[in-house]
C-alpha positions in Angstrom: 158.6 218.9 -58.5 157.9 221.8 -61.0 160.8 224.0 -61.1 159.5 227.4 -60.2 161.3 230.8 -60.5 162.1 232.6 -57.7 161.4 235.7 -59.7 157.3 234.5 -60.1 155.4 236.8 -58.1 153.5 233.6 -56.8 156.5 231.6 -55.8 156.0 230.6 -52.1 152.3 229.6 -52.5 153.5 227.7 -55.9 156.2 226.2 -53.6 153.7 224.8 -50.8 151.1 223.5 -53.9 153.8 221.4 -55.3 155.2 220.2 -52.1 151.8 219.5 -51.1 151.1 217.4 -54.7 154.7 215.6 -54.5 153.6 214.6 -50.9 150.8 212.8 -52.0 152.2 210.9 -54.6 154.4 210.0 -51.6 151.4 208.7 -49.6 152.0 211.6 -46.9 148.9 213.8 -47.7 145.4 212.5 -49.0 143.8 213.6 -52.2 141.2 216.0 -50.1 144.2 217.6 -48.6 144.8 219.2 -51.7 141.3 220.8 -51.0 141.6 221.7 -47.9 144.9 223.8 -48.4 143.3 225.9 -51.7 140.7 226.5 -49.4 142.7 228.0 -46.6 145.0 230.2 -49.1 142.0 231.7 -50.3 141.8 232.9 -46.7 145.7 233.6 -46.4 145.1 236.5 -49.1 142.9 237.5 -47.2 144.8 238.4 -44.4 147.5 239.8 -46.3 149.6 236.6 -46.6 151.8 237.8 -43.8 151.4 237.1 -39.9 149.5 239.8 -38.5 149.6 241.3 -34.5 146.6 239.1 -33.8 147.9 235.7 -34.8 151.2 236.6 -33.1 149.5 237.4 -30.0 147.9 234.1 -30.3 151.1 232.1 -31.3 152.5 233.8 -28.3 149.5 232.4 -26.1 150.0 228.9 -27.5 153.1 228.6 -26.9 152.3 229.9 -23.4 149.8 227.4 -22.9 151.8 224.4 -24.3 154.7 225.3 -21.8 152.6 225.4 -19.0 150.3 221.7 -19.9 151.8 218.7 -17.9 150.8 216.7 -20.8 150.9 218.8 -24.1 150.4 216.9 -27.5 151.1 218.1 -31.0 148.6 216.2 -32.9 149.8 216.1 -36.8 147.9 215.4 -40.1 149.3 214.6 -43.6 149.1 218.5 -44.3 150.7 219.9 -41.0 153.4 217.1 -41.7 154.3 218.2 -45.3 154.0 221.6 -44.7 155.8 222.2 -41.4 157.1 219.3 -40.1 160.0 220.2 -39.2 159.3 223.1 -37.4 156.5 221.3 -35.5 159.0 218.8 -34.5 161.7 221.3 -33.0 158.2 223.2 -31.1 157.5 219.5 -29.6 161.0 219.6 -28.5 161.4 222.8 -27.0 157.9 222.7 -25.3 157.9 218.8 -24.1 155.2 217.9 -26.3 154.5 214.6 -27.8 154.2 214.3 -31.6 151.1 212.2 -32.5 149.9 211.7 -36.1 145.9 211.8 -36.3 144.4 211.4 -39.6 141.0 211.9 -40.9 141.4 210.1 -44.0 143.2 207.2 -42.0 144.7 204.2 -43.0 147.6 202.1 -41.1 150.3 202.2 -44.3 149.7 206.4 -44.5 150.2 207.0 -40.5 153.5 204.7 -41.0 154.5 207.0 -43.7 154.1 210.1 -41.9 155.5 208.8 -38.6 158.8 207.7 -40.8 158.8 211.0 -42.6 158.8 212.9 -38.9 161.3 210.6 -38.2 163.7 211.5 -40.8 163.0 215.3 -40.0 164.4 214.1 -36.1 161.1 213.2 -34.5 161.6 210.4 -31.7 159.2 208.3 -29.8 156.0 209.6 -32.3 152.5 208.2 -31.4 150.4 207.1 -34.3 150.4 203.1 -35.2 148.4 201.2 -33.0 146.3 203.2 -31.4 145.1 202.1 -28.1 142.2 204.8 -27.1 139.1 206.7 -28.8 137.9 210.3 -28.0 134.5 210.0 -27.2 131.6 211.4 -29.7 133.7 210.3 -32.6 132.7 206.8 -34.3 134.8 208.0 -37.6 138.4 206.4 -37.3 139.8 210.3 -36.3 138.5 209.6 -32.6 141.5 207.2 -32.6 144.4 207.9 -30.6 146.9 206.5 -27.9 146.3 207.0 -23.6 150.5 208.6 -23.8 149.4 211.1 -26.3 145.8 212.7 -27.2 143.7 211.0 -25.1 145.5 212.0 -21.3 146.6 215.3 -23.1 145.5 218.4 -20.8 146.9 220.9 -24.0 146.4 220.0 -27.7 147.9 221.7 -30.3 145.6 220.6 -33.3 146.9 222.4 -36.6 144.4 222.0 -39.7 142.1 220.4 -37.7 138.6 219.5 -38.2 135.7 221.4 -36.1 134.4 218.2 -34.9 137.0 216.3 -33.5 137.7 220.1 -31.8 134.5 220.3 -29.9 135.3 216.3 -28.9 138.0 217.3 -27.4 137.1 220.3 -25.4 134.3 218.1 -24.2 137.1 216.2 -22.7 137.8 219.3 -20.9 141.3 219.9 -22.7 142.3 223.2 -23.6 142.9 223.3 -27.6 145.2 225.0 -29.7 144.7 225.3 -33.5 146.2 227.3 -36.5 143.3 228.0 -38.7 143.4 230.5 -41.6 139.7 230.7 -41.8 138.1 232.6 -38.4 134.7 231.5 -39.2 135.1 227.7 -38.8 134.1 225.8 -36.3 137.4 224.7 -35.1 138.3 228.8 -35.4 135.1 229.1 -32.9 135.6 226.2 -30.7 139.5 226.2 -30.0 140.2 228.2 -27.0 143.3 229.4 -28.8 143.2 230.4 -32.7 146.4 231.4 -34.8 144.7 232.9 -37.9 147.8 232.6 -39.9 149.6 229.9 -42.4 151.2 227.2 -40.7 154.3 227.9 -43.1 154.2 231.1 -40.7 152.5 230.5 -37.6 155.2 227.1 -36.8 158.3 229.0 -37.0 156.8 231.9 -35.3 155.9 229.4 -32.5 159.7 227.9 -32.3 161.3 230.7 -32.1 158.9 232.1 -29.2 159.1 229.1 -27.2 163.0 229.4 -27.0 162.6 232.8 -26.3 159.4 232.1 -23.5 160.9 228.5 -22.3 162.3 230.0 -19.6 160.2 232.2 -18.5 158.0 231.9 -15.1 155.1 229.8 -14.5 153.7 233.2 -13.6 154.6 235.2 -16.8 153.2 232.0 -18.7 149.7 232.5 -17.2 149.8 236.1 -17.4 149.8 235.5 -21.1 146.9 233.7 -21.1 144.5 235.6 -18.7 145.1 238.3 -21.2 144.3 236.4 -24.6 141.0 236.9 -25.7 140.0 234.4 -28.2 136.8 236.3 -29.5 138.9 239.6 -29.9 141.6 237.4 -32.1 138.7 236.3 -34.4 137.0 239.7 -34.7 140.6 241.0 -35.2 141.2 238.8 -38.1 138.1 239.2 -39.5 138.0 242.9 -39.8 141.9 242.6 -41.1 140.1 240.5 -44.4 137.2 243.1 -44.6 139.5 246.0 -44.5 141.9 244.7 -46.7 138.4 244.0 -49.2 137.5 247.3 -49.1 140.7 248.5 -49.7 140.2 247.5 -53.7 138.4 250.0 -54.1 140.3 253.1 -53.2 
């Protein structure tokens, strides 16, 4: 990895681009990952790079609704893995949630990589190899996944996710968790909960919330909820970036 300067005005985002490119050389993310991240820090300045009231009212929700599923999943791609995987590992833990690695760009070798590379961050009992179930709608090798994890899953927290395999799974009547930097996505417009905020952000936020909110009542939990607003998140973030485009000029 490049040696960076703390002192470089830059340095975390530098820090997360070269994690991201020694990751792939390591077989945990895929070339288009590299895409996909540019793309969502394009969307992270616009938000201020920080974590903003209406992603924390949302990371607040997740974690509310994860705490409250009977079956909650964590599914994990080559991005959410090198970027957080740790910290999604430790929110699995403190919320019951199974770890399951879901690729788009899928191949057997890669989802053994990741699931070893959890592993050696402390993830036990991760669902991945072999999978045993399909979502339905999606022919592309993304619909698989395993009956213990995705597929029986009542709550899925899908970070990074695709809009596709989002809507797939809401048609399987789950309620769906993302952390999407850009509010205009389909994912963004189909999950039911949205974090609009970095996942180097939004997954500690989320494990340091759920030791706060793990023991709080099943009745605080769903007070939470009934009180998100997924529309008013988007149209919150979304007038955050214009704000902060207009504020160039003054």
């Amino acid at each position: 990895m490049t040696e960076i300067p703390r002192s470089h005005p830059r340095y975390l985002s530098l820090v997360m681009r070269e994690r991201l490119v020694e990751m792939m050389h390591r077989g945990i993310v895929s070339e288009a990952g590299l895409i996909a991240h540019g793309r969502g820090e394009a969307f992270d300045y616009l938000i201020g790079e920080r974590t903003n009231d209406f992603a924390m009212e949302a990371e607040k929700a997740g974690v509310a609704a994860l705490l409250l599923a009977e079956k909650p999943v964590i599914s994990v791609n080559g991005n959410a893995a090198a970027l957080a995987g740790k910290e999604l590992i430790d929110l699995g833990g403190l919320t019951d949630a199974r770890i399951e690695v879901n690729l788009f760009h899928r191949t057997e070798d890669r989802v053994e990589k990741i699931v070893r590379y959890l592993e050696s961050l402390g993830g036990k009992d991760i669902l991945g190899p072999e999978p045993d179930a399909r979502v339905p709608g999606l022919e592309h090798a993304r619909g698989l996944c395993h009956k213990d994890g995705i597929y029986h899953a009542d709550v899925v927290l899908v970070p990074l996710e695709d809009g596709d395999r989002s809507q797939a799974l809401k048609k399987m009547g789950k309620t769906v968790v993302t952390i999407d930097l850009n509010p205009l996505s389909r994912t963004a417009k189909t999950a039911d909960i949205t974090i609009v905020d970095n996942i180097t952000r939004a997954a500690p936020n989320m494990v340091e919330i759920a030791g706060k909110m793990r023991q709080a009542s099943p009745e605080k939990l769903m007070s939470i909820i009934e009180k998100y607003s997924n529309i008013i998140v988007l149209k919150s973030a979304l007038a955050c970036m214009c704000g902060n485009i207009r504020a160039i000029d003054e």
